[in-house]
N, C-alpha and C positions, 0 to 999 in steps of 0.2 A: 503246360506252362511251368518254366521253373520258378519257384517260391524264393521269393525277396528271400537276403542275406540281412537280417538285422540291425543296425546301427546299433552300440555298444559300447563306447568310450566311456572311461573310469566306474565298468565293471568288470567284476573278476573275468578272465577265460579270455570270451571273444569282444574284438576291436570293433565297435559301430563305427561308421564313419560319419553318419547322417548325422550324429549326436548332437554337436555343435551349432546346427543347422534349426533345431529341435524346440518348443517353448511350447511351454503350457498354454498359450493362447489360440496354440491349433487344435485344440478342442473346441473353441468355436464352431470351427471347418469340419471335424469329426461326423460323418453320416447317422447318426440316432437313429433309432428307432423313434416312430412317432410317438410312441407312448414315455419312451423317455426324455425325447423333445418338447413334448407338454408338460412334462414334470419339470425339466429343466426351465422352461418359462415362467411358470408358476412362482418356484425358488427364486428367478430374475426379477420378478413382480415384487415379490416380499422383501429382496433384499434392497428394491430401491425404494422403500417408502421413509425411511428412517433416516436419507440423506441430510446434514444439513447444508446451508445454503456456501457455496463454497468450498465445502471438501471436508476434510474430517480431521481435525488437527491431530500434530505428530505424538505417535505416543496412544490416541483414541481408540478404545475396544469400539466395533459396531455391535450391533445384535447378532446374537448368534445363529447361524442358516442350518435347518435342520435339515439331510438326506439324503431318503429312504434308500433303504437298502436296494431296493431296484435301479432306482437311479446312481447308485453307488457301483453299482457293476459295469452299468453301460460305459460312465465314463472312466473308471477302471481298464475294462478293457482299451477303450479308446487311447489313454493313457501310456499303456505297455506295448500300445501300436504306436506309439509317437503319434496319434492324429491320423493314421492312415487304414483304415477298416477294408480294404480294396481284394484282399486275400483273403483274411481270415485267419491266416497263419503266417509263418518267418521260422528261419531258421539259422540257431545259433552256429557260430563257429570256433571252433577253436583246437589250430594247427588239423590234425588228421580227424578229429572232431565232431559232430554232428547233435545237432538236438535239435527237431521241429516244434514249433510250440501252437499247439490251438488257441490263441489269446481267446476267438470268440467261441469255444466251449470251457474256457474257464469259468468258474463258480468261485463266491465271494461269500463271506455270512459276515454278518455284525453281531458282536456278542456283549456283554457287557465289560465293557473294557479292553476286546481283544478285533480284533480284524483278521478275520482266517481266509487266505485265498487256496484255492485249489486250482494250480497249475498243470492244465490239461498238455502233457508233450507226447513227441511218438520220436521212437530210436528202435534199432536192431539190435541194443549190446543187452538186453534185458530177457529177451525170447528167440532165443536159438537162432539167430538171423534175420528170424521174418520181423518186419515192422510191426511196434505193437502203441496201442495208447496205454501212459502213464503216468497218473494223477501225484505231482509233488505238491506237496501241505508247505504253506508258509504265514504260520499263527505272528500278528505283530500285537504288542500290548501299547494302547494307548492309556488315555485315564478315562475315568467314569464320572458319571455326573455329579455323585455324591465326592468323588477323589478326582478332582483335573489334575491334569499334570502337565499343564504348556502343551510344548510342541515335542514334546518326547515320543520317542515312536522306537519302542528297544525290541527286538526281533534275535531270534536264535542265531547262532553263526551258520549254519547250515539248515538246508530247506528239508524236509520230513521225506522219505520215499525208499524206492531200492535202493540199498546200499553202493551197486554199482555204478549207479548212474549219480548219485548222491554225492559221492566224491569227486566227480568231474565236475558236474551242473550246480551244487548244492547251493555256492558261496554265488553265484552268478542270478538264480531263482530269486535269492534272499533281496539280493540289491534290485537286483530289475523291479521286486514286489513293492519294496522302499521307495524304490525312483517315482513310481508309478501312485504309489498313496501320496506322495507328498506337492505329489502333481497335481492329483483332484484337489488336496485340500491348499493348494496357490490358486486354481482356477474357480472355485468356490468361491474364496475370500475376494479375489477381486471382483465378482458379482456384485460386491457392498459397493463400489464405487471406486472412487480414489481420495488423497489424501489434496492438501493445500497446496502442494508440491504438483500436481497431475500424475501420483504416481498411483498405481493400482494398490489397494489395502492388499495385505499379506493378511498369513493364519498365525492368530498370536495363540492360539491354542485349538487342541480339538481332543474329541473323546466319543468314547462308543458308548450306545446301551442295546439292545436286542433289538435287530432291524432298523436300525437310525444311527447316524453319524452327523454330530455334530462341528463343524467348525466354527472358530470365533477370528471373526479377520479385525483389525488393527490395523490403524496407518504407522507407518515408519519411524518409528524416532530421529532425533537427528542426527545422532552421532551411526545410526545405520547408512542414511543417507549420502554421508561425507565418503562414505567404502574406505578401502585400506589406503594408506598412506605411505 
């Protein structure tokens, strides 16, 4: 069976096509794990009890939705699939090009402050030809509990690994990792509900500490609401 081509648009390298297509909402759809489909419930539980009656007015922090690091990986990966776990893997392209990527033997750790994924890929430009697995590091810094920092999420310009494969894949790891946290933490925040508008609560901020990730979702202010002009 040949391995899906990636969807990709406005990241570095290769062109997704699917991209545009794409919403954090197909994480709904996303196949879990049972154990992290009852985590995920659980979270759903907690975040609807602080509703108030009509929605959350514009501008509103909710209570912040704590999680765990296990449940942080499932939908991570999920995330980096677009919503579709059917493979297991995809593979980049770009011109003469190639990177396969194991989205579900990626690995994820939460630290205090930092979000470290380990981007499990296989290519031939690394080991004499033959196909090999090759884990690239992509550390992003959020804030901490004691220091929040919004929605700031500042990551290296290139992703951690072989050099040679680093220089083609490096700036494309980094975005994909980015795309992909800032996806959990939109599909987290709208768990809290939506705002007076029917709009889904966004993440007015988030932060790590060891094995937890917290998002704090928020409804829209108005002048977000209006879009550009």
């Amino acid at each position: 069976m040949a391995l899906p081509r990636s969807p990709a648009a406005a990241l570095p390298g290769p062109q997704w096509a699917e991209q545009d297509s794409w919403s954090y909402h197909d994480l709904d759809q996303a196949p879990l794990s049972a154990e992290c489909r009852d985590e995920l419930e659980t979270l759903r539980a907690e975040a609807g009890g602080g509703r108030p009656p009509g929605g959350w007015p514009a501008g509103w922090p909710a209570p912040p939705l704590v999680v765990r690091e296990s449940l942080f990986l499932c939908l991570f990966r999920a995330a980096l699939a677009r919503g579709d776990l059917r493979y297991g893997r995809f593979v980049w392209q770009d011109l003469d090009s190639e990177l396969g990527v194991h989205y579900q033997e990626s690995r994820a750790a939460l630290l205090n402050g930092i979000v470290l994924i380990g981007l499990r890929t296989f290519c031939d430009q690394v080991s004499g030809g033959e196909a090999a697995q090759v884990e690239l590091v992509v550390p992003m810094a959020v804030g901490t509990p004691d220091e929040p920092a919004g929605l700031v999420v500042a990551a290296e310009t290139t992703a951690r690994g072989p050099e040679l494969l680093v220089d083609v894949w490096g700036e494309t790891a980094v975005a994909a990792c980015w795309q992909a946290l800032i996806a959990v933490c939109r599909y987290v925040a709208s768990l809290a509900g939506e705002d007076r508008h029917c709009r889904p609560l966004v993440p007015g901020g988030v932060h790590a500490a060891d094995g937890f990730l917290t998002v704090v979702p928020q409804a829209m202010h108005a002048v977000d609401r209006q879009g550009p002009r």
